[in-house]
C-alpha positions in Angstrom: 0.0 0.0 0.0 1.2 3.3 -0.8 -0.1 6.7 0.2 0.3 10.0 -0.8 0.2 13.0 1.6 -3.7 13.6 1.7 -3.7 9.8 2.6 -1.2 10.7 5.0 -3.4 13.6 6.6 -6.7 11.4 6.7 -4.4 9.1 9.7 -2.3 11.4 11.4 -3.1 14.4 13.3 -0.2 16.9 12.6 0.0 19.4 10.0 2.2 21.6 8.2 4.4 22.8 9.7 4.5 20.0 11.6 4.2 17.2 9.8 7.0 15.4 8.9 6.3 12.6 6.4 5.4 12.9 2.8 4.5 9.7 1.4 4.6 6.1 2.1 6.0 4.1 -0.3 5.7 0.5 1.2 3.9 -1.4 4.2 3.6 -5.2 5.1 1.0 -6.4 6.0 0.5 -4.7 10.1 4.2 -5.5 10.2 6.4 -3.1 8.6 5.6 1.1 7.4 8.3 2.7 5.2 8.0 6.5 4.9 9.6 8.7 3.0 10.6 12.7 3.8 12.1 15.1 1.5 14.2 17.6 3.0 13.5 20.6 1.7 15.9 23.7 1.8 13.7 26.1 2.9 12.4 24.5 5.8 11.6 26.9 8.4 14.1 25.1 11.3 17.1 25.5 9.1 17.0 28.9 9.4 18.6 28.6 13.0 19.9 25.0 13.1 22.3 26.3 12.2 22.9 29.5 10.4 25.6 28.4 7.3 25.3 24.3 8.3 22.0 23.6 8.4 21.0 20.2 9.8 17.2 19.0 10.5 17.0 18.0 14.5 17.6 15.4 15.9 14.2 16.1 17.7 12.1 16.1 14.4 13.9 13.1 13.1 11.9 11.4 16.2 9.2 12.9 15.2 9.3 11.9 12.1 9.6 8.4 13.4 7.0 8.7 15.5 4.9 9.9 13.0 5.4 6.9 10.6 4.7 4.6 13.8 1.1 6.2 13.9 0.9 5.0 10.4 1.5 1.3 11.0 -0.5 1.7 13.9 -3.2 2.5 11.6 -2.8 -0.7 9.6 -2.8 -2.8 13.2 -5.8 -1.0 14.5 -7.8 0.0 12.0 -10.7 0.5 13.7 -9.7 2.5 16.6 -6.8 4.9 14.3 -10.0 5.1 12.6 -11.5 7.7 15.5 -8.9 9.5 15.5 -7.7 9.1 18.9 -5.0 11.0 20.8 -1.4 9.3 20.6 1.0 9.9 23.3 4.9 9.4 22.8 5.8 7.7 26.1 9.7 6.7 25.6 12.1 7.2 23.8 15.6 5.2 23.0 17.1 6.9 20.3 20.7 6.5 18.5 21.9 9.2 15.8 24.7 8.1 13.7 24.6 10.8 10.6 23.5 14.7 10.0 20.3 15.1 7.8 21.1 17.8 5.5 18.9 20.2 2.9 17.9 18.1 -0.3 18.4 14.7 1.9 15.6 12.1 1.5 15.1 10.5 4.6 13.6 7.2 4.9 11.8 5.8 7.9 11.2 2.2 8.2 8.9 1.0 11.3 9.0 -2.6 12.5 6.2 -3.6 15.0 7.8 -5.0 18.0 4.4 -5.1 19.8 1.0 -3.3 19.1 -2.3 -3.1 21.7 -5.4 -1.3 21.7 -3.8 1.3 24.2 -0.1 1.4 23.2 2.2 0.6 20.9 6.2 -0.4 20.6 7.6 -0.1 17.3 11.6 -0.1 16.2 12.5 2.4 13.6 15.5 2.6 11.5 15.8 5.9 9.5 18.4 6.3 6.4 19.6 8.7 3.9 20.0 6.1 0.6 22.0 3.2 2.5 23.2 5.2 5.1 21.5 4.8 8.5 21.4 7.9 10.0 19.4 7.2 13.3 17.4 4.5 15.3 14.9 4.4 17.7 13.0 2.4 19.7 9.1 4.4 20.3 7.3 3.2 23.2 3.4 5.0 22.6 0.1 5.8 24.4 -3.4 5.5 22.5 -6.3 7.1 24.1 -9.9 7.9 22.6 -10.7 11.2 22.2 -13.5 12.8 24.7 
């Protein structure tokens, strides 16, 4: 399955500015999400991170993550990403290996370690071409909206 970035808006709740994945260009099955997001030059955080070397945070690399785990969630929970409930990043285990620069295309592939009705776990490994650049492990809270 492949989605485009109104497809993309339809499961998550962030927006632009905010949100940080474009398309998704492969899942299996409720197993595995790979995202892609294209680093544009003119991205509002490179404007101070940092002035003459800009490199996207490591911060919004996680969230990036994060937001391609509430996609396969999605595809594991159908019904309930289906209300649109709140998600809550609970932990966080995160490794960074590589800068992410301008005109970079990062790829974000999510593994489910372990997905429930009220949380989630999934690994995440995310690359520029074959390089990895970071990985994470996301712990996650789901709760229905009131």
């Amino acid at each position: 399955m492949r989605c485009d970035k109104e497809k993309i808006k339809s499961i998550l709740p962030q927006r632009e500015p905010f949100l940080f994945i474009d398309e998704v260009i492969e899942t299996q099955a409720d197993e595995k999400v790979v995202a892609v997001k294209y680093i544009r030059p003119d991205e509002d955080f490179f404007r101070g991170h940092f002035p003459g070397n800009p490199i996207m945070p490591g911060v919004l690399i996680v969230e990036a993550m994060a937001q391609t785990a509430i996609v396969l969630y999605s595809l594991c929970k159908p019904e309930i990403a289906a209300n649109h409930p709140n998600y809550y990043l609970g932990r966080v285990r995160a490794e960074f290996k590589a800068p992410v620069f301008p005109q970079d295309k990062l790829i974000l592939e999510a593994h489910k370690v372990k997905i429930m009705d009220t949380a989630g776990v999934v690994d995440i490994v995310a690359r520029v071409e074959d390089k990895v650049v970071a990985q994470a492990t996301l712990t996650f809270g789901i709760k229905p909206k009131k």
